[in-house]
C-alpha positions in Angstrom: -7.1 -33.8 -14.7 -4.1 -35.9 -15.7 -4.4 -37.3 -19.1 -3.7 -41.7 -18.0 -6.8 -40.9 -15.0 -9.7 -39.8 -16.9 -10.2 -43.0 -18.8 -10.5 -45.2 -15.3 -12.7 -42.5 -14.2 -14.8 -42.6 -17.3 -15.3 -46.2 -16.9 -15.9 -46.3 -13.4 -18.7 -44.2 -13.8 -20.4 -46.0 -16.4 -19.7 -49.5 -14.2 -21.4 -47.6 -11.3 -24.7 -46.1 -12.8 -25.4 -49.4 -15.0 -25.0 -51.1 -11.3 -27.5 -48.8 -10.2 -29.8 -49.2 -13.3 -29.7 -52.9 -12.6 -30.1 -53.1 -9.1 -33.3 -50.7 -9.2 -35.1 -53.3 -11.5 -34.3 -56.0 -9.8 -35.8 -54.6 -6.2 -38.5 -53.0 -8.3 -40.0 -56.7 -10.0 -38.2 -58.8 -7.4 -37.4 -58.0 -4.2 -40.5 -55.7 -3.5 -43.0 -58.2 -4.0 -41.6 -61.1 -1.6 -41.1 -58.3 1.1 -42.4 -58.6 4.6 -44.2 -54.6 4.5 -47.6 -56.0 4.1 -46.7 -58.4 1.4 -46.1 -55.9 -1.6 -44.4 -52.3 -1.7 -46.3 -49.6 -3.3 -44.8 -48.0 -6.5 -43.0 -44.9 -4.8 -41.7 -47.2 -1.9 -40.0 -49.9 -4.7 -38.4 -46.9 -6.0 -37.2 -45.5 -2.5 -36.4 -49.0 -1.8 -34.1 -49.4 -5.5 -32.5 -45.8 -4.7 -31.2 -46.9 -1.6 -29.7 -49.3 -2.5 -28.4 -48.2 -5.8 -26.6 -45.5 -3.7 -24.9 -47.9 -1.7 -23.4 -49.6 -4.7 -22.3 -46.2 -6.5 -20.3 -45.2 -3.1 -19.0 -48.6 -3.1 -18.0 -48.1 -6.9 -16.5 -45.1 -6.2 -14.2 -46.2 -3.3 -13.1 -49.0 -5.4 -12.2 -46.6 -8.5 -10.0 -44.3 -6.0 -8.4 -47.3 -4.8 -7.6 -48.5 -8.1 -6.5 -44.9 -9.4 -4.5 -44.7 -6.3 -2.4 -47.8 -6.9 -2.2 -47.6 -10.5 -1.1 -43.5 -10.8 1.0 -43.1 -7.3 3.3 -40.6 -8.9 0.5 -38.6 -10.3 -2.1 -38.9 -7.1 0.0 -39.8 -4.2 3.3 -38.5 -4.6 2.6 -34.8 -4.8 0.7 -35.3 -1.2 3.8 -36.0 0.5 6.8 -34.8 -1.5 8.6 -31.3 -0.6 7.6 -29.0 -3.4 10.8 -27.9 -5.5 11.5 -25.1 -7.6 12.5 -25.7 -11.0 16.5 -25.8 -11.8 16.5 -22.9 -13.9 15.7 -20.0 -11.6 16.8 -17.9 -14.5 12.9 -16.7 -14.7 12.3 -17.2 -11.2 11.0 -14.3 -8.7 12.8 -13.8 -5.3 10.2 -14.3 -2.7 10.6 -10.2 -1.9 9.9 -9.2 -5.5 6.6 -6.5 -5.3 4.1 -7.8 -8.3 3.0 -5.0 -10.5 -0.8 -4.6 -9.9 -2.8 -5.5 -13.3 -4.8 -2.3 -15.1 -4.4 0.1 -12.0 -7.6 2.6 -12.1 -6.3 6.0 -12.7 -8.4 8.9 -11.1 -7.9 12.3 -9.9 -8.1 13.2 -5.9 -11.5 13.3 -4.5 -13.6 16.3 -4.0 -15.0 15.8 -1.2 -11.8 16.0 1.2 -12.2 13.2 4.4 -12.6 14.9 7.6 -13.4 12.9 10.8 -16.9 13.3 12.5 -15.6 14.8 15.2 -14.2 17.5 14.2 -16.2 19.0 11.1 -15.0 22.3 8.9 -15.9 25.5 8.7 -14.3 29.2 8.1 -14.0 30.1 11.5 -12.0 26.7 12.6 -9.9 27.2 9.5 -9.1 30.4 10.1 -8.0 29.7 13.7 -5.8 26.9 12.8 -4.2 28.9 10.0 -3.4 31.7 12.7 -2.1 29.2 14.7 0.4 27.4 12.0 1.7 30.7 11.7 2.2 31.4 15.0 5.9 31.2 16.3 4.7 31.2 19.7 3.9 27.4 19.5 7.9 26.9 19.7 10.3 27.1 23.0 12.4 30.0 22.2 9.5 32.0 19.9 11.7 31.6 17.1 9.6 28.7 14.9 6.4 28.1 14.0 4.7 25.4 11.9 4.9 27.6 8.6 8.7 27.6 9.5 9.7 23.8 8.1 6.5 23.6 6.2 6.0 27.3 4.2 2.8 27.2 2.3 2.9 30.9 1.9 5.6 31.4 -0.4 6.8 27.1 -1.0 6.0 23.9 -1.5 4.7 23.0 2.0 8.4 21.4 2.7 11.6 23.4 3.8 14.0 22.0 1.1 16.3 21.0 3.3 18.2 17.6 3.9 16.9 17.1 7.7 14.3 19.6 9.4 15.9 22.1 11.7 14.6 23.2 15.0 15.3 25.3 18.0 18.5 26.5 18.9 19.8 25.3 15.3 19.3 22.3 16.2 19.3 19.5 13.5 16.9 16.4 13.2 17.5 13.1 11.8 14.5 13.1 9.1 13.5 15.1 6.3 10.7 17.3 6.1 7.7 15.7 4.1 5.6 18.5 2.4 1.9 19.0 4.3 0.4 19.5 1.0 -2.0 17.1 0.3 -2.0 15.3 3.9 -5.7 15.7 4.1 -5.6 12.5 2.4 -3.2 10.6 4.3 -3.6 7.9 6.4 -0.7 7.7 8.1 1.8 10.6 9.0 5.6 11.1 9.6 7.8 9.1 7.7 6.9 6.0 10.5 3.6 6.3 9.9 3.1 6.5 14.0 0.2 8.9 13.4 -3.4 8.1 12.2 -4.4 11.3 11.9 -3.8 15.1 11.4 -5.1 15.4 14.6 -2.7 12.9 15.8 -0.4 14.5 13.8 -0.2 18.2 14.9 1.1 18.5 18.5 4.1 16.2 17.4 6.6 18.7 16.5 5.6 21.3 18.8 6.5 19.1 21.6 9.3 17.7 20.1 12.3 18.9 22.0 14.7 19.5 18.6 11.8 20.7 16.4 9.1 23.7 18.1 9.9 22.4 21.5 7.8 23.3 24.2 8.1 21.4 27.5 4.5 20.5 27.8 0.8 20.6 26.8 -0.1 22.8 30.2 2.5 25.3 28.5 0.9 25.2 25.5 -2.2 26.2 27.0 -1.0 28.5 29.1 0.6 30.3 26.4 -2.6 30.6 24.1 -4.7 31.5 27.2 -2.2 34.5 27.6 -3.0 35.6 24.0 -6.0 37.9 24.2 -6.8 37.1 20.7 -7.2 33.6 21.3 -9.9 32.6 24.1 -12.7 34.3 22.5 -11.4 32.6 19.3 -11.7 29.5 20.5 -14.9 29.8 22.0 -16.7 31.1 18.8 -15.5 28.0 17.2 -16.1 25.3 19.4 -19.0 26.9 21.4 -17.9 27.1 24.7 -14.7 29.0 26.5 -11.6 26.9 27.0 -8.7 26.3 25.8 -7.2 22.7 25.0 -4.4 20.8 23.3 -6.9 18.6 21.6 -8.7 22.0 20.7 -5.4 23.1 19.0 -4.9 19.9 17.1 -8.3 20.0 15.8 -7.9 23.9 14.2 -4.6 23.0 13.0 -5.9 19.2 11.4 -8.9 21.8 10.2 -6.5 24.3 8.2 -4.0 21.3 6.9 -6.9 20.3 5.1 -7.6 22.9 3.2 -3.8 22.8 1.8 -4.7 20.5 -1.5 -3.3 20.8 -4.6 -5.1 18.8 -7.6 -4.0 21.4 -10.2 -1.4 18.8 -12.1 -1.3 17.8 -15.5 -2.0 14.0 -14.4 -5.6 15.7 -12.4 -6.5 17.4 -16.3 -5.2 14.0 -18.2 -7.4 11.8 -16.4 -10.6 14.0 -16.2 -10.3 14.1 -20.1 -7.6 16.0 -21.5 -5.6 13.8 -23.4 -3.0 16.7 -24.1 -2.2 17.4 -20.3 0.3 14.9 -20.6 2.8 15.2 -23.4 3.5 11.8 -25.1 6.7 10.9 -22.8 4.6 11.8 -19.6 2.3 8.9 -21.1 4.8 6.9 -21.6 6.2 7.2 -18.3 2.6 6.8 -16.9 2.5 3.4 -18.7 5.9 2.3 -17.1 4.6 3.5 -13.9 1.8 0.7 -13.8 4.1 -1.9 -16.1 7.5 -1.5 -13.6 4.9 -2.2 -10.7 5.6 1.8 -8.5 1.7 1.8 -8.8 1.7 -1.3 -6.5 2.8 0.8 -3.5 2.4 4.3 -4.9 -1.2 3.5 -5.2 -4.9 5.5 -5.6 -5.3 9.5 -6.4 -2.9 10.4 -3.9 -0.3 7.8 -5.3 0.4 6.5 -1.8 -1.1 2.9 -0.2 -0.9 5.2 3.4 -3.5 6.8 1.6 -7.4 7.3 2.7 -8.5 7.1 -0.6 -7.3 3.8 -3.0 -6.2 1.0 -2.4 -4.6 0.2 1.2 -0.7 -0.9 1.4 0.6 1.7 4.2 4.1 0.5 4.5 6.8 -0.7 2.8 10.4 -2.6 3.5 13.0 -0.3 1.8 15.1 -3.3 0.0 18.5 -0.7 1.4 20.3 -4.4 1.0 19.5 -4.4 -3.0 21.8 -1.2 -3.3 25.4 -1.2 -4.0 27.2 -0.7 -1.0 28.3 2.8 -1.1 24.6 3.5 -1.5 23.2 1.3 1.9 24.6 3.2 4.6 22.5 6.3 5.2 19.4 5.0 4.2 20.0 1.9 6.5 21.3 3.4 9.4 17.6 4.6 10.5 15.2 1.7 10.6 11.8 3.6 10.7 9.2 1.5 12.2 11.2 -1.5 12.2 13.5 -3.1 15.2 16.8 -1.1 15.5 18.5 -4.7 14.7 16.6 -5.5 11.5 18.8 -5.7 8.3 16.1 -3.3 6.4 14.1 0.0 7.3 9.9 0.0 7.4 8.3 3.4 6.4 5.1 4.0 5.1 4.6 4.7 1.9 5.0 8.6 0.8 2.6 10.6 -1.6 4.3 11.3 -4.7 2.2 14.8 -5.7 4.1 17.4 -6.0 7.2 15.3 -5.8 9.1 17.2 -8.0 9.1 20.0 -6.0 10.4 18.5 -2.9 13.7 17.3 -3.1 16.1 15.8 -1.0 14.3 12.5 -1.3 14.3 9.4 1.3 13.2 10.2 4.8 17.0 11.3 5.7 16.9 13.7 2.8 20.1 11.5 1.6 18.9 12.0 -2.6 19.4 15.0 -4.1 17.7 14.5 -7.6 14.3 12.7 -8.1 16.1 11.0 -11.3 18.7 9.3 -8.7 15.5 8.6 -6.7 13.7 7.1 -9.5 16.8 4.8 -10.1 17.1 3.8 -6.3 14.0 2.9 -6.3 13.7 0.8 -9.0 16.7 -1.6 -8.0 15.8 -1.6 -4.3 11.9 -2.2 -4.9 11.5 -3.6 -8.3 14.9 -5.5 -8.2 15.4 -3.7 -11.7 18.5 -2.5 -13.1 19.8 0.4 -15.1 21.1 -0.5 -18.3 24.7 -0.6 -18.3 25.3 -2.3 -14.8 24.5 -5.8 -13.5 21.6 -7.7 -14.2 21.9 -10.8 -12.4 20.7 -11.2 -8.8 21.4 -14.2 -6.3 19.1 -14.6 -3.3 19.1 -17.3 -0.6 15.9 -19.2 -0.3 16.0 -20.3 3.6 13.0 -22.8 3.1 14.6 -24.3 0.6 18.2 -24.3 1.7 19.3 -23.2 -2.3 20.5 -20.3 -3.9 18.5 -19.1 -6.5 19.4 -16.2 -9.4 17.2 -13.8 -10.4 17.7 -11.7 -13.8 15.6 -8.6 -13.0 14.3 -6.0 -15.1 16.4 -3.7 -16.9 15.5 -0.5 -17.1 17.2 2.1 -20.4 18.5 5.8 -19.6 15.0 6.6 -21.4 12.7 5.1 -19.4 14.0 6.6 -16.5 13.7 9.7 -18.1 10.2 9.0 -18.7 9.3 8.0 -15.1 11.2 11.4 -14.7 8.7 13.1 -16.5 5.7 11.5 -15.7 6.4 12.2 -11.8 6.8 16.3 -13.0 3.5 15.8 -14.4 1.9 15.1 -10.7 3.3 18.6 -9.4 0.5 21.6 -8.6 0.6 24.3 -11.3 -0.1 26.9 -8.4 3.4 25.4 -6.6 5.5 24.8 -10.0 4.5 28.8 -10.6 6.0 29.4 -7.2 9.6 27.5 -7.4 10.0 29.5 -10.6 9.7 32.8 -9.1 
C-alpha cells in the first residue's frame, strides 16, 4: 500500500465503525420502541434492526473514502489503470523477452527403475528377443543392405553412427544426424522434430523412409517377414495368435529399444550417494548447469523436457539468429517443426546422456566438438557470452516500439570447461569402455 493512502484509509475506518457504533444505540433505545411491529421490537430484532442499518452506513463510508482516495492520489490509484506500462530507461539489466529463466534448486535424480512401457504392449523375453532379431535384420531395408543396427550399432557403439548425416540405401545421404537410441525408453518425443510420441510410433519411420532402410510399403514388409520361416511361429508365440503385422513389428522393435538403458554414469553414482563419482570440476560444472539455466530445457533424469520422466518442456526455438553469422547458416537452413519461412528452427529438446559419446552435435551434425557445442549453446539459448568477445546485445521490443540492450552473461574458458566435464560425467561406463577399445 502506498505510504500518503493508508492514513485516509485508517481514518475512514474508524469514521465508519463509530457510525455504526452510534447508529446501533440509537435504533436499539430509540427507534425500536416507537416502531409499528407490535409497538416494541424484541431484543434480537433491535439488534437485526441496528445491524442493518449500520451496514448501510459502513458501505456508504466506504464509497465516500474511495472517492476521496481517488481524487486526492490519481497518480498513485488512477493513473497506473490507464497508462501504457514502460520499461525503465536503463535496459542495461533488462531481460530480452526470449531470454530462458534458469529454473530455481532443480531436483537432481538418477533415471527410473521401472522403465515406462505402454499398456498395450507389455515386456517380456520372448518379445525382446524378437525385436532384437528384427533390429538386426538387414532384410527390413530395400536393397538388403541395412538394417536398424546399421545407423544405430548397439553391438559394438554408442547406439549412433558417428557420422554428420545418417546414410541409407544406395549411399544415399540424409539431411539429419543420427540421435543415439540409447536411453529412448524414456523419451517422449522422437526424431529430432519430435513428430513421434512413441517408440512404437517411432520404429517403422526409417524403414519406410525412402533414403534411409527404404521399403516401398507396409504390405512389403509383411510379406517379407511372412517369407522368413523363422518368423511366423515367432510371432505367434509372442503375441498369441498367427499373423504377421506392421503394428506387430513396431511393438517387438519399441519392446527391445527399451531394454537399451544406460544409467551406469558417474552423475547416476553421485546422486544415489557417492559424493566422489564426480570429481570437484564435474561438481562445479553441475552447479553451472542449474546456475546458467541448461537444466531449464535439459530437464529430469534423462536431462531432456521431451522426456517421460521430469519435468515437461518438449521443444525448444534454437535462437540460430543469436549466433555470429558465419555460424547461422547450417543450423538455420532446416527449420524442424517450424514453418519453412520462420526466421528460427523448433526441435524438441535432445537427451544429453551419453552425450559425450555422440558427436557431431545439432540435428545436421554441423558441431564437431561438444566444447563448441557447449559454447553455441550458451550464446544462442542463454544469450551468454564467452569471455573475450562481445557482451552487449540489442533487441527490438515490437510492443513497445524501442530498442532495448541487454548485457548477457559471460561465461570464462573455465567454466566451459567445466560444463565440458560435467556433460562427460553423464556418459555410460559400459559405452565409455567401448569408444576406448
Amino acid at each position: 500500500m502506498h505510504a500518503d493512502l493508508a492514513p485516509i484509509l485508517v481514518i475512514g475506518i474508524l469514521v465508519a465503525l463509530a457510525a455504526f457504533s452510534a447508529l446501533a444505540l440509537l435504533v436499539r433505545r430509540d427507534l425500536a420502541p416507537a416502531g409499528s411491529w407490535g409497538g416494541v421490537l424484541d431484543g434480537g430484532g433491535r439488534w437485526f434492526l441496528g445491524a442493518a442499518l449500520g451496514l448501510g452506513v459502513i458501505a456508504f463510508s466506504i464509497k465516500l473514502v474511495i472517492l476521496a482516495t481517488l481524487a486526492s492520489f490519481p497518480s498513485q490509484t488512477i493513473a497506473p489503470l490507464i497508462e501504457p506500462r514502460v520499461l525503465p530507461p536503463d535496459d542495461v539489466a533488462a531481460q530480452p523477452p526470449t531470454a530462458t529463466p534458469p529454473p530455481a534448486n532443480p531436483t537432481w535424480r538418477g533415471l527410473p527403475v521401472a522403465v515406462p512401457a505402454p499398456i498395450d504392449n507389455p515386456s517380456d523375453p520372448a518379445k525382446v528377443a524378437l525385436g532384437q532379431r528384427l533390429f538386426h535384420d538387414v532384410n527390413l531395408s530395400a536393397d538388403s543392405s541395412l538394417s536398424c543396427a546399421s545407423c544405430h550399432d548397439v553391438t559394438r557403439g554408442n547406439g549412433a553412427d558417428s557420422r554428420v548425416t545418417a546414410l541409407g540405401i544406395g549411399g544415399q545421404i540424409g539431411s539429419r544426424n543420427t540421435p543415439t537410441v540409447y536411453n529412448t525408453a524414456y523419451q517422449a518425443r522422437l526424431f529430432w522434430d519430435g513428430r513421434a510420441a512413441s517408440l512404437e510410433e517411432q520404429a517403422l519411420g526409417p524403414i519406410l523412409n525412402p533414403i534411409e532402410m527404404g521399403l516401398p510399403s507396409i504390405r512389403e514388409l509383411e510379406r517379407r517377414l511372412a517369407a522368413d520361416p523363422v518368423y511366423p511361429p515367432a510371432f505367434a508365440a509372442v503375441f498369441g495368435s498367427p499373423g504377421i503385422s506392421a503394428m506387430r513389428v513396431a511393438q517387438a522393435l519399441a519392446a527391445f529399444e527399451r531394454t537399451l538403458v544406460t544409467d551406469d554414469t558417474p552423475y547416476d553414482r553421485f546422486v544415489a550417494g557417492d559424493e566422489q563419482a564426480l570429481s570437484p570440476q564435474q561438481q562445479r560444472g553441475m552447479w553451472l548447469f542449474q546456475d546458467l539455466g541448461c537444466a531449464a530445457c535439459h530437464s529430469g533424469p534423462n536431462f531432456s523436457g521431451a522426456s517421460l520422466v521430469g519435468p515437461k518442456n518438449p521443444y525448444a526455438v534454437l535462437r540460430s539468429t543469436r549466433l555470429p553469422i558465419d555460424q547461422q547458416g547450417s543450423l538455420a537452413t532446416d527449420k524442424g517443426r517450424a514453418a519453412s519461412s520462420a526466421r528460427e528452427g523448433i526441435w524438441r529438446v535432445p537427451s544429453l546422456r551419453n552425450v559425450a559419446l555422440t558427436a557431431p552435435y545439432f540435428h545436421n551434425g554441423s558441431v564437431p566438438s561438444l566444447e563448441e557445442a557447449v559454447k553455441l549453446m550458451a550464446q544462442a539459448q542463454l544469450a551468454a557470452h564467452i569471455e573475450g568477445g562481445s557482451r552487449e546485445d540489442l533487441w527490438w521490443d515490437a510492443d513497445q516500439s524501442r530498442l532495448g540492450r541487454y548485457v548477457g552473461k559471460v561465461l570464462t574458458r573455465r567454466d566451459v570447461d567445466d560444463l565440458v566435464a560435467f556433460l562427460h560425467a553423464l556418459s555410460s561406463d559400459t559405452l565409455t569402455r567401448r569408444a576406448s577399445l
